[in-house]
N, C-alpha and C positions, 0 to 999 in steps of 0.2 A: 370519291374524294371531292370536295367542296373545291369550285373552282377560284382563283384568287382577287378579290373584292379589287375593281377598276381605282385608279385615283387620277384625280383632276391635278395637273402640273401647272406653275405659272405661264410659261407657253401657250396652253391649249385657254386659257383666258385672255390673253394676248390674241390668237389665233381669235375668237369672237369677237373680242373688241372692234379690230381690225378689221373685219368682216363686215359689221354693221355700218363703221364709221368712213371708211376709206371708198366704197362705190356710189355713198349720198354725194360727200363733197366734192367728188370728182377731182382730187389733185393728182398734180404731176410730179416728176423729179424738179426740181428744181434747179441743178446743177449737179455736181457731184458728190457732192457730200448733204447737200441737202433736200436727199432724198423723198418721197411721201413718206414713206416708215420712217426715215429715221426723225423726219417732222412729228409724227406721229408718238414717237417714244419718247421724247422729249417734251413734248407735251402731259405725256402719262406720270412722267418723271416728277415734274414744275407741279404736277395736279396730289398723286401723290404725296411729296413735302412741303405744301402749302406754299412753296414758295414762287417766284419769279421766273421768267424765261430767261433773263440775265444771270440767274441768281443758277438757272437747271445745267445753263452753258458752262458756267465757269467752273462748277464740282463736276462735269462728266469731261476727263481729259482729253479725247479725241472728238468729241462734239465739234459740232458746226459754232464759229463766234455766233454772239447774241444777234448783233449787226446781222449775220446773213440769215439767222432763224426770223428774223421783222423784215427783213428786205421778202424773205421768202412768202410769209405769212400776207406781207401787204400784196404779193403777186396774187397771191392765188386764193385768196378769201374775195369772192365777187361782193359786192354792196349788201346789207343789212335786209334786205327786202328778199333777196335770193337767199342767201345765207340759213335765214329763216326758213324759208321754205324748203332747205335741204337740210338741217337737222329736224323739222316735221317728220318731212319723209324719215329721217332713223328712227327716230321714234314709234311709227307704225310700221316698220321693216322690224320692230323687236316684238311686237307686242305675238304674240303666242295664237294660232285659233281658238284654241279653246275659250277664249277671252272673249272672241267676238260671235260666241256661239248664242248666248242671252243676255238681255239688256242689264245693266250696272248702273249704281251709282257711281255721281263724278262729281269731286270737287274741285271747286275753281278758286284759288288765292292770288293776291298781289305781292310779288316780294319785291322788296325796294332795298337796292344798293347803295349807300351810302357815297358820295361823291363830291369832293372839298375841290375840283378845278374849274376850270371856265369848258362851255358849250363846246365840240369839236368842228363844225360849221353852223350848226342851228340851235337858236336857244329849245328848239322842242326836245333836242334829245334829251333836257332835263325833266324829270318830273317834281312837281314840285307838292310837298308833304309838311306834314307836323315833324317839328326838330328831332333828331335823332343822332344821335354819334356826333355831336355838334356840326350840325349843317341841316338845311331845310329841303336840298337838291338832291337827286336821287338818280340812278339809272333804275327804271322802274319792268316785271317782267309778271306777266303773266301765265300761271300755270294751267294744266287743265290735269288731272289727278283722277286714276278710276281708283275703285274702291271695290273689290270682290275677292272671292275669296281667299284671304292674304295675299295676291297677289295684288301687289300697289306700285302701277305703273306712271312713270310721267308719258299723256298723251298726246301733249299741244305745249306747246311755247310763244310766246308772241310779246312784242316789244311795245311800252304803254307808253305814248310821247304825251308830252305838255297838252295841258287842256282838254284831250281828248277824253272821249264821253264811254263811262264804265260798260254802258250799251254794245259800241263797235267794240270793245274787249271782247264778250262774251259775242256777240256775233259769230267773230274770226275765233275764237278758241272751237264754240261747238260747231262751224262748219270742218276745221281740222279734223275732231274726234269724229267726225261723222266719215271724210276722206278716208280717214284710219278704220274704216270699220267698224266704229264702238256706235253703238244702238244705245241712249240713257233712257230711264225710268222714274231718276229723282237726281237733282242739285242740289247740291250741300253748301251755299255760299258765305263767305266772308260779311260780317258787319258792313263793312265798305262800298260792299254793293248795295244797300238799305236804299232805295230810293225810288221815287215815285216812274220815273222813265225807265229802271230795269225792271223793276215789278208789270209794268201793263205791255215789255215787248216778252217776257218771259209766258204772260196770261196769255199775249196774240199767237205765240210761237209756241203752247198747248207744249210749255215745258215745267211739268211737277218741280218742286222748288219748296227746300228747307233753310233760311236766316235767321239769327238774332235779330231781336227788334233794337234799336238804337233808343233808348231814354232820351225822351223832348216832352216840352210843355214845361207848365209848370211848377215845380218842387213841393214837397211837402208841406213845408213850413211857411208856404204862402197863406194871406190872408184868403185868398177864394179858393185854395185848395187843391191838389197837386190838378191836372191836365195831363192830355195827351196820350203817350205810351207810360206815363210815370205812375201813372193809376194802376196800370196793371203789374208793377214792381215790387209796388207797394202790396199785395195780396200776401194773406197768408196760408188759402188754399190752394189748390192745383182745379183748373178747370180751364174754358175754353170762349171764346168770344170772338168778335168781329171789331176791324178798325178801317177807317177809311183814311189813307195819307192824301196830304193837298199838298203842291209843290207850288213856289211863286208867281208860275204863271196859272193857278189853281186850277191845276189837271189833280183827277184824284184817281187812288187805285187803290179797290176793296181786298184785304187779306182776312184768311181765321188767324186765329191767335191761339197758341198755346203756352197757359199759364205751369209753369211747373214746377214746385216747391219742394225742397228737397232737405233734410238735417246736413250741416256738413260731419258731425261723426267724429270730429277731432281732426279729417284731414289735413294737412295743409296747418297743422295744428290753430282749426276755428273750431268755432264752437258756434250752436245757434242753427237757424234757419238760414236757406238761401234761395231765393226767387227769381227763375229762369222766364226770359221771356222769349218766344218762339215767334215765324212770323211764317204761314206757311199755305200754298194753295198747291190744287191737283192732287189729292192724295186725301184719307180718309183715317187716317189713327185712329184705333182701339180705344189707346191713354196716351197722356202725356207722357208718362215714361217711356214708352216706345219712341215717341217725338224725342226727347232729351238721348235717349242712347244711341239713337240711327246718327244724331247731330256729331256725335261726340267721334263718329267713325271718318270727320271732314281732321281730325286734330292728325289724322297720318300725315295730312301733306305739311303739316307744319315739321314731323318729324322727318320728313325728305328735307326740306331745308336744311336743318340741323346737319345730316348729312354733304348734299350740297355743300357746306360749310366745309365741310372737310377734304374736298376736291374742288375746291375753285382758284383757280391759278391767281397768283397774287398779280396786279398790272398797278402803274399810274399811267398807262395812256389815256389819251383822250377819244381816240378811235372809238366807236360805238361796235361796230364790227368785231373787232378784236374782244372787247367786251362779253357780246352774244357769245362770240365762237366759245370763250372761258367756260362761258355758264354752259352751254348747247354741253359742254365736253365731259361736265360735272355730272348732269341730268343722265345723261347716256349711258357712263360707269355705272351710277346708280342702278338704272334699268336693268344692265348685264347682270349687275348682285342678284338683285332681284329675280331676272328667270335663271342664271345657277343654283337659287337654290330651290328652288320649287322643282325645275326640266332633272337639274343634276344631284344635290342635296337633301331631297326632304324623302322621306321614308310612304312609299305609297301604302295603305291602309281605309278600309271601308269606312265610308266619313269623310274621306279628305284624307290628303296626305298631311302629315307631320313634318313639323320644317326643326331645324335643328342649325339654328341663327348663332350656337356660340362653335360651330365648327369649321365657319369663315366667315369670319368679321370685316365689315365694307373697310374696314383701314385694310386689313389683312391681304384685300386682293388687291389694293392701290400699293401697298407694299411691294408686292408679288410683281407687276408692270415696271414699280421702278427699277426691281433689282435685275430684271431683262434688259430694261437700258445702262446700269452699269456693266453688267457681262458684256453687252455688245459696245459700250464706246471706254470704259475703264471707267475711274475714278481718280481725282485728286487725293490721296492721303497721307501728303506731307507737306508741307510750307517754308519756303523760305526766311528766315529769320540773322539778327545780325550775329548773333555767336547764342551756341549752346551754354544751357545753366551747368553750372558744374553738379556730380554725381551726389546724389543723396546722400547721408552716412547711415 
């Protein structure tokens, strides 16, 4: 007789969560009611249904007022600099050995928060961008993203202040990944890092590296004739070349080039030719196409965002702290989905195992967290009003 197939309960994903997150930050009880767990659950809650900590206090009826969940939070969240470095450490407290058994690709992106207030004490904690969401100021964050087999973890986090140089990003990102265990092989980076000063610490630091070239020079329809990276845009083959960038204090830094031309096929419903430009040293590609599809494996951490998106606690403080902590909290959920279903969900099989993503959905287990904290503090579900409508006919 076949013994009865285990199932994973919202508890025992609570029971993780909790586990990873509760012995990095080190908190305390707070008072009576404002316990570490029940901090905890409330935060899972507000992440959850996209909403507020105000917003999580008031629909859970025996909850802690919003007042003593921020009196609580501003106790025991130490400064922005710690803070960091105790959701790192979760980060590599999640990550699996297997992970760190051989070296991986790692992408590195910039996400940028939108932010219409004034500085909290410093004008660096803003970063400042091309307009978006109408505003130019940003709370800006740094990821560091492995890429192996389906499993795609966040590995690094770090906070990007005013002015500060794309360089010290990637410094502190790969000295974390490295804290964590992870060994890399090749970088998969964002357009944004394009520039002359990460390319020659990347060539010093004998770190392999795949970017988009950024189109500069001159356009086409100039009288002397397109210049720069625009030349190779402009191609209608797929092949390979050399560019050397100069920055305005002319330091330069030699890269290959990978030209890669591709039909779009109706995608996207276009039509026509499309002309990929690569920018890439440390490593030796076959073809371009190899170069174009490895690149295309950096588009995950864009879809952890997206994610992200769907557990990041809604705030208007000003607090940069409070901030992190939202996002640290987002990142972290994420991760757990990720090894339940690889450790718990995916069907092992020679090859790799098979994951089976529509059998818990990242909403699905954020659902799961919140309905643990209405069991444990109730819910609001009735309203005061001045007089009932009278009975339908």
């Amino acid at each position: 007789m076949n013994s009865p197939q285990p199932m994973m309960t919202p508890k025992q994903i609570y029971g993780y969560a909790a586990a990873i997150i509760e012995p990095h930050l080190s908190w305390h009880d707070h008072g009576p009611k404002c316990t570490a767990s029940a901090l905890l659950q409330i935060l899972f809650y507000a992440a959850a249904h996209l909403c507020s900590m105000a917003a999580a206090c008031s629909r859970l009826r025996d909850a802690p007022s919003d007042q003593a969940v921020r009196d609580a939070l501003a106790a025991l969240c130490p400064d922005a600099e710690v803070l960091e470095t105790q959701l790192n450490t979760s980060f590599a407290a999640q990550l699996p050995k297997s992970v760190k058994r051989q070296a991986c690709r790692l992408a590195i992106d910039l996400n940028l928060r939108p932010y219409h207030g004034k500085p909290h004490r410093d004008v660096k904690e803003l970063y400042r961008s091309q307009a978006k969401s109408g505003t130019t100021h940003f709370h800006a964050y740094a990821t560091c993203y492995i890429v192996k087999n389906k499993r795609r973890y966040t590995v690094a986090l770090t906070r990007v202040e005013r002015g500060e140089s794309m360089v010290e990003v990637i410094k502190r990102l790969l000295r974390r990944a490295a804290r964590a265990g992870i060994r890399t092989n090749l970088l998969l980076l964002d357009r944004g890092f394009y520039s002359v000063e990460v390319i020659r610490y990347l060539q010093a630091a004998r770190k392999p590296f795949i970017m988009p070239a950024v189109k500069q020079g001159r356009k086409a329809d100039h009288r002397d004739g397109p210049s720069g990276t625009r030349v190779f845009a402009l191609q209608k083959c797929s092949g390979w070349a050399t560019y050397t960038l100069t920055n305005k204090a002319q330091r330069t830094a030699t890269v290959s080039v990978a030209i890669h031309c591709r039909n779009w096929r109706g995608q996207r419903q276009r039509r026509g030719r499309q002309t990929l430009v690569y920018v890439f040293w440390g490593i030796a590609p076959k073809n371009t196409h190899w170069v174009y599809q490895t690149y295309r494996l950096r588009f995950g951490i864009e879809t952890s965002y997206r994610q992200v998106n769907e557990a990041c606690i809604k705030t208007s403080t000003r607090n940069p702290t409070l901030r992190l902590l939202f996002i640290g909290i987002a990142l972290l959920l994420r991760n757990l989905w990720v090894w339940v279903h690889w450790a718990c969900v995916a069907t092992p099989r020679r090859g790799g195992r098979k994951l089976h993503l529509q059998a818990l959905r990242f909403k699905t287990l954020l659902m799961w967290l919140a309905r643990l904290a209405e069991q444990l503090f109730g819910i609001h579900d009735c309203i005061a009003v001045e007089q009932l409508p009278p009975p339908f006919s």
